[in-house]
C-alpha positions in Angstrom: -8.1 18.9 -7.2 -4.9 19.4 -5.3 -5.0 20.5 -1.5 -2.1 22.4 -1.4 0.2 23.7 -4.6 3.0 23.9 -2.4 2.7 20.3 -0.5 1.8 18.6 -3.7 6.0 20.1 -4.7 7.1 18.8 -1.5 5.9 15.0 -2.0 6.3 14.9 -5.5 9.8 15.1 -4.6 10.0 12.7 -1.5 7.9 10.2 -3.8 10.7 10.7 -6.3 13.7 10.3 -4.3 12.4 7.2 -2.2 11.4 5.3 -5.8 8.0 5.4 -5.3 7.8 6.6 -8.4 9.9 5.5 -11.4 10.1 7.4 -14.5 11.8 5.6 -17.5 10.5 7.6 -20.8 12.7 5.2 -23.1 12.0 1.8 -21.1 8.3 1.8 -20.6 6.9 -0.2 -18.0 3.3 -2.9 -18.6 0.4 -2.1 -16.5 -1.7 -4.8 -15.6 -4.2 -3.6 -17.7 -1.5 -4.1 -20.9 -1.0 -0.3 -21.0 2.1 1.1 -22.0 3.8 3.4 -19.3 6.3 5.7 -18.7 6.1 5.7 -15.0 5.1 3.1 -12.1 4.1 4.4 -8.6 4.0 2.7 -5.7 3.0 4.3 -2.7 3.2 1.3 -0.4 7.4 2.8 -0.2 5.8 5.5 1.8 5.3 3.1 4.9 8.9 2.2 4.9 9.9 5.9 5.9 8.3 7.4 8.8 9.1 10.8 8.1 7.1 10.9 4.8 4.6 8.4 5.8 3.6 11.2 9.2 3.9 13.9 6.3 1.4 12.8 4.5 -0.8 11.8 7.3 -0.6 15.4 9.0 -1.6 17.0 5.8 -4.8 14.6 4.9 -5.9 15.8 8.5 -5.2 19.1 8.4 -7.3 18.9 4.9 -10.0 17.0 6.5 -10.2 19.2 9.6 -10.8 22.1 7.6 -12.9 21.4 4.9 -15.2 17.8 6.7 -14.6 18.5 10.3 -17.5 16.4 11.4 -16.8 13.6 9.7 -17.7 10.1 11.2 -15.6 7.7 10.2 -12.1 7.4 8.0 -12.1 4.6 4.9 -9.5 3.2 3.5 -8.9 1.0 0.1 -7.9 -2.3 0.6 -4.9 -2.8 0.4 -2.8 0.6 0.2 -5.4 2.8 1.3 -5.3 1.1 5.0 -2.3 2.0 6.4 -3.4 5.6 5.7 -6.4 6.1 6.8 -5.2 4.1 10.1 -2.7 7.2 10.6 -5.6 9.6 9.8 -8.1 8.0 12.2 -5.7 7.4 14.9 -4.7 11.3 14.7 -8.0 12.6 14.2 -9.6 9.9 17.2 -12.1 8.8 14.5 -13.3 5.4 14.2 -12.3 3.6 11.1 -13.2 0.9 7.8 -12.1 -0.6 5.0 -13.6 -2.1 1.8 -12.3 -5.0 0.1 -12.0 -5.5 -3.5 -14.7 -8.0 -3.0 -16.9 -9.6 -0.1 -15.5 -12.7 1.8 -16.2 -15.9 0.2 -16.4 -17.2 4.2 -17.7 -16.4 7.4 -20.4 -13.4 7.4 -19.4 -12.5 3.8 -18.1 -8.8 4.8 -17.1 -6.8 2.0 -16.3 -3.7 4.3 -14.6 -3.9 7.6 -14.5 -2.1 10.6 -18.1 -1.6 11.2 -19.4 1.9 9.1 -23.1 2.2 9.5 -25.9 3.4 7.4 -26.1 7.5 7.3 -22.9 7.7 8.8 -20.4 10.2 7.0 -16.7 9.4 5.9 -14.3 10.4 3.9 -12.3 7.4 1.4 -8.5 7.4 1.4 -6.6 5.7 -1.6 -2.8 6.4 -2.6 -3.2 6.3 -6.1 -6.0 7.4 -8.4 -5.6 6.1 -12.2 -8.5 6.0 -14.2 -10.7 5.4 -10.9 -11.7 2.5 -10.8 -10.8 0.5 -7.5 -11.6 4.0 -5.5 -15.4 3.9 -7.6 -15.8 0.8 -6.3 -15.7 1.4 -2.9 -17.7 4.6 -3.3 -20.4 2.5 -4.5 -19.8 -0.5 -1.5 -20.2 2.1 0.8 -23.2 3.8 -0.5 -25.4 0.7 -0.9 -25.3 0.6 2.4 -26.4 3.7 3.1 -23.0 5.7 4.1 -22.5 9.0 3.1 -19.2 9.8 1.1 -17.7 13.2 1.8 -14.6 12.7 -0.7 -12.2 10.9 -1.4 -8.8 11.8 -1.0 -5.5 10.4 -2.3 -1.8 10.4 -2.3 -1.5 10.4 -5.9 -3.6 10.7 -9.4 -3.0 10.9 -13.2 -5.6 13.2 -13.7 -6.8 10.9 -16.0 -10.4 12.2 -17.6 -12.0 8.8 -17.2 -10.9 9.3 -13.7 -12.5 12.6 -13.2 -15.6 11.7 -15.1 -16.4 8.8 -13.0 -16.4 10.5 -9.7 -18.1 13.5 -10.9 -21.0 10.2 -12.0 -21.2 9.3 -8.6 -21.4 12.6 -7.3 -18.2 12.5 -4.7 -15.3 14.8 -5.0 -11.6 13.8 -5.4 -8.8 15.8 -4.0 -5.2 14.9 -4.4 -1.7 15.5 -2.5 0.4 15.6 -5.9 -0.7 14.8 -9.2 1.3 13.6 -12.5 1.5 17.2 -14.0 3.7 18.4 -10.8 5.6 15.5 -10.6 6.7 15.5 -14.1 7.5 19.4 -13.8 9.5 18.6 -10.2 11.1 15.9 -11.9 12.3 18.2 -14.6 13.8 20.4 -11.9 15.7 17.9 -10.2 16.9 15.5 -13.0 15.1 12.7 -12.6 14.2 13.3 -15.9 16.1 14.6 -19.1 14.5 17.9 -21.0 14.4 15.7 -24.0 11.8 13.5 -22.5 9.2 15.9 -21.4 7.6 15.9 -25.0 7.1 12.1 -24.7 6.0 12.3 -21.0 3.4 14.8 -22.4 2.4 12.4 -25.0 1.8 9.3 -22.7 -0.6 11.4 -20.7 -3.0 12.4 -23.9 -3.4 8.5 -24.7 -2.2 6.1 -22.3 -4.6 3.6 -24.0 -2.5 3.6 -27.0 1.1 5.2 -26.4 3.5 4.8 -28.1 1.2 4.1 -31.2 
């Protein structure tokens, strides 16, 4: 779900004109997981420009102090997630964590960081959803030990249904700054795309599994 219609205009655009998000319809870039894609985002651009990078942090805790106000503690992904959720915690005076991909193979082993406890509340902050995966993951670090997970909150999704059907599994809801259906419309608007391309934009997004077959 997007926080705010108007926002997620606003950064789609400052994601498009910093490059942290590339749209090339006819040149289709190669996920890691061999998909076929029409776009790449990288949201780690966002730290390199203060002026976005405090944008986005003002609105993730305006959200939060709205809607989770008594939150505990601020989680980030490792490794884009933590830069963010350092803003948000340092603006919202909240202690914070991260999760790793996977526990340390030395020392005491920690898979998250930062010291969440068992019962406490927090809400997880990732910049990019895709089909879910990474931010499931950490859902599920956090709640074998016992932490409670408000939401979790990114920069950026593709609304992909496998996304949206694994957090509605786990029970924690996802809200977004901008999604891919805004971006491709601002995108339109602004001609980072041609008019001619939208139809295969569209396409991508119905089977990104497959596309262009």
């Amino acid at each position: 779900m997007i926080i705010d219609q108007t926002f997620a205009k606003e950064i789609a655009l400052d994601l498009l004109d910093i490059n942290a998000v590339i749209l090339r319809p006819n040149d289709p870039f190669t996920w890691s997981s061999g998909w076929n894609s029409p776009i790449y985002c990288d949201n780690r651009l966002t730290m390199r420009y203060p002026k976005i990078r405090k944008k986005i942090a003002k609105k993730l805790v305006e959200f939060i102090s709205q809607k989770y106000p008594d939150v505990e503690v601020i989680t980030g992904t490792a490794t884009a997630g933590i830069p963010h959720a350092a803003w948000v915690a340092e603006n919202m005076d909240k202690p914070m964590s991260y999760v790793r991909a996977k526990a340390k193979a030395y020392g005491l082993g920690n898979q998250i960081e930062g010291g969440i406890q068992k019962e406490e509340t927090t809400i997880v902050i990732e910049d990019l959803i895709s089909t879910g995966g990474s931010a499931i993951s950490v859902v599920e670090a956090l709640q074998f030990i016992g932490a409670e997970i408000e939401a979790v909150l990114s920069i950026f999704t593709y609304g992909f249904d496998k996304a949206n059907k694994r957090f509605k599994k786990v029970g924690v809801p996802m809200f977004t700054l901008t999604d891919y259906a805004t971006l491709i419309d601002v995108a339109s608007k602004n001609d980072y795309v041609n008019e001619s391309d939208l139809e295969t934009l569209a396409e991508w997004r119905k089977t990104p599994e497959t596309w262009p077959n």
